[in-house]
C-alpha positions as CSV (number, residue, x, y, z in Angstrom):
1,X,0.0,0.0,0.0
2,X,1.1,3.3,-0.9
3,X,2.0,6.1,1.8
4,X,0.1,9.7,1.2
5,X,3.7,11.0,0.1
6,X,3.5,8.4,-2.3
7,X,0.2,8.9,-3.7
8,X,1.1,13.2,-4.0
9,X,4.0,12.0,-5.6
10,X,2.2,9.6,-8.3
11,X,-0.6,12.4,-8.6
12,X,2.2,15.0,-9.4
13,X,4.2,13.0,-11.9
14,X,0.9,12.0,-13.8
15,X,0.0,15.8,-14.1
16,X,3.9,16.6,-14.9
17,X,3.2,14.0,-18.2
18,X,-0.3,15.5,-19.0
19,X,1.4,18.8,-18.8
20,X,3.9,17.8,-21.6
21,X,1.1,15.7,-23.7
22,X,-0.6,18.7,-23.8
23,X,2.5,20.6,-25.1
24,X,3.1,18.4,-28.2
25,X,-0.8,18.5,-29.3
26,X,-0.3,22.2,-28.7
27,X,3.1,22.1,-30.8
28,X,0.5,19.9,-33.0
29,X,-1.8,22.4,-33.1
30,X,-4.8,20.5,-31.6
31,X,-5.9,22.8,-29.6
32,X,-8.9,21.1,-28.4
33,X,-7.3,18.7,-26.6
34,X,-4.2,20.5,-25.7
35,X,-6.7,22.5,-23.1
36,X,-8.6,19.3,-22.2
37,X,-5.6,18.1,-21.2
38,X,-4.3,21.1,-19.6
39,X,-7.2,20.5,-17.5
40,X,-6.4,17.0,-16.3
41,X,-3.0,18.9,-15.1
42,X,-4.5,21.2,-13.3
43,X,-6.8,18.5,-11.7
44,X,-4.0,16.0,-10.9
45,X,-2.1,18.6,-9.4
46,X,-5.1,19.8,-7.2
47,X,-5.9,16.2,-6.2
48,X,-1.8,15.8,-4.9
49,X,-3.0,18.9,-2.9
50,X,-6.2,17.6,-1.5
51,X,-4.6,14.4,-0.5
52,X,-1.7,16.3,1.7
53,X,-4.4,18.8,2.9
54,X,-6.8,16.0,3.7
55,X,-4.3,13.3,4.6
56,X,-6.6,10.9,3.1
57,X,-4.9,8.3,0.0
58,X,-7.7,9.1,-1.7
59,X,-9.1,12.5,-3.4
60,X,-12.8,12.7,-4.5
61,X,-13.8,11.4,-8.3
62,X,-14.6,14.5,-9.3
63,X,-13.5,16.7,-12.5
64,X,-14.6,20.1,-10.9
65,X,-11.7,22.1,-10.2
66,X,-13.2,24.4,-8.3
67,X,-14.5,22.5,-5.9
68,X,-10.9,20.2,-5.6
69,X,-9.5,23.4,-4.8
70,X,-12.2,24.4,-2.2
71,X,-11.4,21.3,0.1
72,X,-7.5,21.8,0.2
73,X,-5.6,24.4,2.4
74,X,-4.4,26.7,-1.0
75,X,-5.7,30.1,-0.6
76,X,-7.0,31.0,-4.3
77,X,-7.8,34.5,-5.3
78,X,-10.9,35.8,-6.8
79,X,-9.0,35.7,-10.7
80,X,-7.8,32.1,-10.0
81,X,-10.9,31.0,-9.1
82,X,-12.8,32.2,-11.9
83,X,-9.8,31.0,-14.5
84,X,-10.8,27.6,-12.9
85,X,-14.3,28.0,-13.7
86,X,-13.3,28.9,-17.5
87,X,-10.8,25.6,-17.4
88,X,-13.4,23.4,-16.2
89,X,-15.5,24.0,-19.5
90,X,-12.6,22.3,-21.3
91,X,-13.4,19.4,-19.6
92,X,-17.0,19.3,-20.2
93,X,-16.7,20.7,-23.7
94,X,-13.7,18.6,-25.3
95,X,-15.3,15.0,-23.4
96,X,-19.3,15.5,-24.6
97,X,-20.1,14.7,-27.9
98,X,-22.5,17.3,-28.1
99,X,-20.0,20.3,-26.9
100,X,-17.4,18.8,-29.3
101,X,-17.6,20.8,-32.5
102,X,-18.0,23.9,-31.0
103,X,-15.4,23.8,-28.8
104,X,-13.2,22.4,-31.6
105,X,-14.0,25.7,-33.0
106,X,-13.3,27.8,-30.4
107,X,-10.3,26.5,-29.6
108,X,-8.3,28.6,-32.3
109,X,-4.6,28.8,-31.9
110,X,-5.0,32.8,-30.8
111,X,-7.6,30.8,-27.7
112,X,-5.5,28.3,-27.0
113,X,-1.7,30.2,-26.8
114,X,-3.9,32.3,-24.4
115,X,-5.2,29.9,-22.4
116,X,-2.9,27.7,-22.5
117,X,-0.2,29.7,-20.8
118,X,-2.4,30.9,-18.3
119,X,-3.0,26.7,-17.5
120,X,0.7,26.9,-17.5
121,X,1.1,29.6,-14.9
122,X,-1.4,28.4,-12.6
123,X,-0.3,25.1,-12.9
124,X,3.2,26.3,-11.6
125,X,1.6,27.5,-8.8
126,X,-0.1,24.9,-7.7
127,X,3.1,22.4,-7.7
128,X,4.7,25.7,-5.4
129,X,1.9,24.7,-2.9
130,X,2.8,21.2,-2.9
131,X,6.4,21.6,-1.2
């Protein structure tokens, strides 16, 4: 069985790979996924949080980033929490069959640079909350 320090570690090294997977469809230009799975970052990374915050192996199976964030002892502002709100529509929108074409057309290159670097930068800061 697998210590909590474990588990944060396995959570952060899975996000670290999403991170670069969503680098090279970015590099690829698919943008679509490239922010879906700038999400899954951001959500692995939040989950490493929960479990040290919690001290529980386990984080919730949920995609909401918002609320991953809510239950951990990070202190968000008002600008990150709304960006998370935004990011959480990548999930939704780039998983549902029925959001797929229009968020394949939303997620221009000039969306997705922009977006993508602010995953980028928040991401950053969440691994500094994990030391």
């Amino acid at each position: 069985m697998m210590t909590i320090d474990e588990h944060i570690e396995f959570w952060v090294n899975s996000a670290e790979k999403d991170l670069e997977s969503a680098s090279n469809m970015y590099r690829a230009e698919i943008y679509d996924w490239c922010l879906f799975v700038g999400h899954l970052a951001l959500e692995k990374l939040l989950k490493a949080i929960w479990i040290k915050t919690n001290k529980n192996q386990f984080p919730p199976k949920i995609h909401n980033l918002l609320k991953l964030a809510q239950n951990t002892d990070i202190q968000l502002s008002e600008e990150q929490k709304e960006y998370l709100r935004i990011v959480n529509q990548f999930n939704l929108e780039a998983r549902y069959q029925e959001y797929k074409k229009s968020f394949h057309n939303l997620a221009t290159k000039e969306f997705a640079s922009n977006h993508f670097d602010k995953i980028k930068s928040l991401y950053l800061w969440l691994k500094s909350q994990i030391k």
